[in-house]
C-alpha positions as CSV (number, residue, x, y, z in Angstrom):
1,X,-29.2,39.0,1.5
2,X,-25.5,38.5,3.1
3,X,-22.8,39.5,0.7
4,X,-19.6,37.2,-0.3
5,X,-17.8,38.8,2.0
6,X,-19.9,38.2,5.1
7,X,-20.3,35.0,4.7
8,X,-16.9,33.9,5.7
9,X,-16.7,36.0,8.4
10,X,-19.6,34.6,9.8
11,X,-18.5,31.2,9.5
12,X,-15.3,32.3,11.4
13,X,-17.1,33.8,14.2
14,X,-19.2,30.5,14.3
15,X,-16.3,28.4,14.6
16,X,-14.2,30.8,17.3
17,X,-17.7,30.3,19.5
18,X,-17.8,26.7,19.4
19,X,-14.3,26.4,20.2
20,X,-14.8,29.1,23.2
21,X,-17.3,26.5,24.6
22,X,-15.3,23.0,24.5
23,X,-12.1,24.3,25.7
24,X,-12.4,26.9,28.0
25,X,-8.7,26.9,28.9
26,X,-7.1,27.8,25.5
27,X,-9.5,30.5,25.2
28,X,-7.8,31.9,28.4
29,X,-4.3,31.7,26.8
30,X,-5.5,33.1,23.6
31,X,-6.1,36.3,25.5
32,X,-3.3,36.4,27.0
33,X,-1.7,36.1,23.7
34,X,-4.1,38.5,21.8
35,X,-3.1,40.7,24.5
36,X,0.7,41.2,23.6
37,X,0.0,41.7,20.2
38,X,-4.1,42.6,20.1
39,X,-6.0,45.6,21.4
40,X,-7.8,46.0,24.7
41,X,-11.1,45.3,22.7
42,X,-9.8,41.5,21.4
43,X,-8.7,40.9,25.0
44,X,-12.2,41.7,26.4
45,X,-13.9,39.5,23.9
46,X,-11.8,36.6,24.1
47,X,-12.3,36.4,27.5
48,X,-16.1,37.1,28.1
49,X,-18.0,38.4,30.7
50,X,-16.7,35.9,33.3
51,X,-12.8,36.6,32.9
52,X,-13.6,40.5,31.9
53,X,-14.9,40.9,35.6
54,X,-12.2,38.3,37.2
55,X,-9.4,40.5,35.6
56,X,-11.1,43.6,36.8
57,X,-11.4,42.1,40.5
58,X,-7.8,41.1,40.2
59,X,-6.8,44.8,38.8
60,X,-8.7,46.6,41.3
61,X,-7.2,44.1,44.2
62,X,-3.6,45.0,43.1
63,X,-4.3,48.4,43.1
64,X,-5.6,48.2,47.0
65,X,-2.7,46.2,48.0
66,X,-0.2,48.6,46.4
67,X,-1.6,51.8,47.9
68,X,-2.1,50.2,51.4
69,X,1.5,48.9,51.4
């Protein structure tokens, strides 16, 4: 049986997916926010799978560009 405390979290986790799905664009700028101030991890999850491997692609063609120049 979920405690008190769980509960709420839940509910907030609930409502930070639903919000992920109707406006996909926010979400991106709330990475990039979480970033400044968050950890790697809230960056990761913010984004999802999609702009986790996006940022990698972009991270690894900077790094190609910048050793070939």
């Amino acid at each position: 049986m979920p405690t008190n405390d769980r509960q709420p979290k839940r509910q907030r986790e609930r409502m930070t997916q639903e919000e992920r799905k109707h406006n996909p664009g926010g979400t991106m700028r709330d990475a990039a926010n979480r970033s400044s101030s968050g950890s790697l991890t809230d960056l990761v999850n913010s984004l999802g799978w999609k702009g986790t491997g996006i940022l990698i692609l972009v991270l690894i063609a900077v790094t190609v560009i910048i050793s070939v120049w």
